[in-house]
LOROVEX-490643 format. One line per 3 residues: number of its first residue (from 1); for each residue x, y, z of N, C-alpha, C. Coordinates in steps of 0.2 Angstrom, whole numbers. Layout:
! residues N
NUM) X Y Z X Y Z X Y Z  ...
END
This chain:
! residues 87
1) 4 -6 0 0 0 0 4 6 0  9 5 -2 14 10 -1 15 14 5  21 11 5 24 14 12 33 13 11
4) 36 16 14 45 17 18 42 7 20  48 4 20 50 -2 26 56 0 27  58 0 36 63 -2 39 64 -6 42
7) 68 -10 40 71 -17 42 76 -17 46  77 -17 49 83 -17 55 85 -25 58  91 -26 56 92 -33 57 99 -35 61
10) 98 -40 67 104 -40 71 108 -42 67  114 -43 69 120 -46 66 125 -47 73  130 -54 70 134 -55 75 132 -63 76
13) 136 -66 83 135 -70 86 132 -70 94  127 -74 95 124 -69 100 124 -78 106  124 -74 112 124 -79 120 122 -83 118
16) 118 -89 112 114 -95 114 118 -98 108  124 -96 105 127 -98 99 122 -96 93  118 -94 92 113 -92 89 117 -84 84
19) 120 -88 76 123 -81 71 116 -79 67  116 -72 65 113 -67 64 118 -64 57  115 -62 54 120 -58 47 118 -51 47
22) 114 -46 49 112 -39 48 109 -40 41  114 -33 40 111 -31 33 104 -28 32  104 -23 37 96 -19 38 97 -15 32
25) 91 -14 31 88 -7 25 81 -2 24  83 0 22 76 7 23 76 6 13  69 4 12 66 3 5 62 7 5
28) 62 12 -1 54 14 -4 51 13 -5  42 14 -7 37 12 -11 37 9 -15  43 10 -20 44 5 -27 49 -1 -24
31) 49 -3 -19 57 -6 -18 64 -7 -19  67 -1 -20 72 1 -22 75 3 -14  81 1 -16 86 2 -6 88 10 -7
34) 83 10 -4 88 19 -1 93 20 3  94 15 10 102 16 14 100 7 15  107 6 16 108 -2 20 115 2 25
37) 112 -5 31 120 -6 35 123 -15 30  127 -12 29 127 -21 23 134 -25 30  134 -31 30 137 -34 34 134 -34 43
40) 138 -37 47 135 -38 54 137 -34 57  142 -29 57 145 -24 61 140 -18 63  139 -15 67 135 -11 72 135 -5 66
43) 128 -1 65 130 3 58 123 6 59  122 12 57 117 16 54 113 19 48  107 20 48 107 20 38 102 25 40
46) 104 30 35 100 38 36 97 37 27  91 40 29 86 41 22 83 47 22  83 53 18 77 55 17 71 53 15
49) 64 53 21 58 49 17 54 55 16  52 54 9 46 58 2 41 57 5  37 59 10 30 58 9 27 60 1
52) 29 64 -3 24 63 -9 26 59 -14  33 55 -12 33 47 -15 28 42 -12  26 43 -7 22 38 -1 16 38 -6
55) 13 45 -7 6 46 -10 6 48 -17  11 48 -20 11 44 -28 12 39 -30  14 34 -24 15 26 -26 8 23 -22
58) 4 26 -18 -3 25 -17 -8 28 -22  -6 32 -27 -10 34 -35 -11 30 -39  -4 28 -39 -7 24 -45 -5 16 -44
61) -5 13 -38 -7 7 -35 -12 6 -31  -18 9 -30 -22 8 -25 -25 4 -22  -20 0 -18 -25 -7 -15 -27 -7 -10
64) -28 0 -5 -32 2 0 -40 2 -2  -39 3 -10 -48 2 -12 -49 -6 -13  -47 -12 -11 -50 -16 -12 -51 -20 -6
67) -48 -14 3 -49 -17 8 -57 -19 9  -58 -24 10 -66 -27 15 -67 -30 21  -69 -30 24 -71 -32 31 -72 -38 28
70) -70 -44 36 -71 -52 34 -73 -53 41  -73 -62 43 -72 -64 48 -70 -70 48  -65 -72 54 -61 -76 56 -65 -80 64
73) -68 -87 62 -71 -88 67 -78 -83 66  -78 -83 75 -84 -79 77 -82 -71 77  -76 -68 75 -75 -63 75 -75 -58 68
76) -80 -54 69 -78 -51 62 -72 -45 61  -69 -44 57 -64 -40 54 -64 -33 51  -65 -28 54 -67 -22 51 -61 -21 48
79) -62 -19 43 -56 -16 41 -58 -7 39  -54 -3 45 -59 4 46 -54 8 42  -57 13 39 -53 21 37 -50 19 30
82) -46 13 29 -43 10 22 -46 14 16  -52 13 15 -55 14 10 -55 24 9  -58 27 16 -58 32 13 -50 35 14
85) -44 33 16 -38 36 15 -36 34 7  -38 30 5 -38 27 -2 -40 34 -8  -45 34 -5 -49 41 -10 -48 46 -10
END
């Protein structure tokens, strides 16, 4: 639905033997890497974020219009606001 993802990912070897690789990233709307930490060393990744990338990549992708209310069991699933922040 268009949106920044920030992935922030450990890296190292961690108290339970348990290894981790990093490589955290900040992606855009279109999936394209805007900063990475690349490797497991301790690291920061600065972006500027386009809100009016946010809402040109929800223009002309609009799958907030296709949210519906459902239900899982006995519980129904509103799915509130989606539609008119869509519009």
């Amino acid at each position: 639905n268009g949106a920044f993802v920030f992935a922030a990912a450990q890296g190292g070897r961690h108290e339970d033997g348990r290894e981790t690789y990093g490589h955290s990233l900040i992606v855009d709307p279109w999936g394209a890497v805007v900063a990475e930490v690349e490797g497991n060393e301790p690291g920061v990744a600065f972006a500027d974020i386009d809100t009016a990338a946010v809402a040109a990549a929800r223009g002309k992708v609009p799958n907030l219009k296709n949210a519906r209310s459902f239900t899982v069991g006995d519980a129904e699933v509103a799915v509130t606001g989606a539609r008119e922040a869509a519009e």
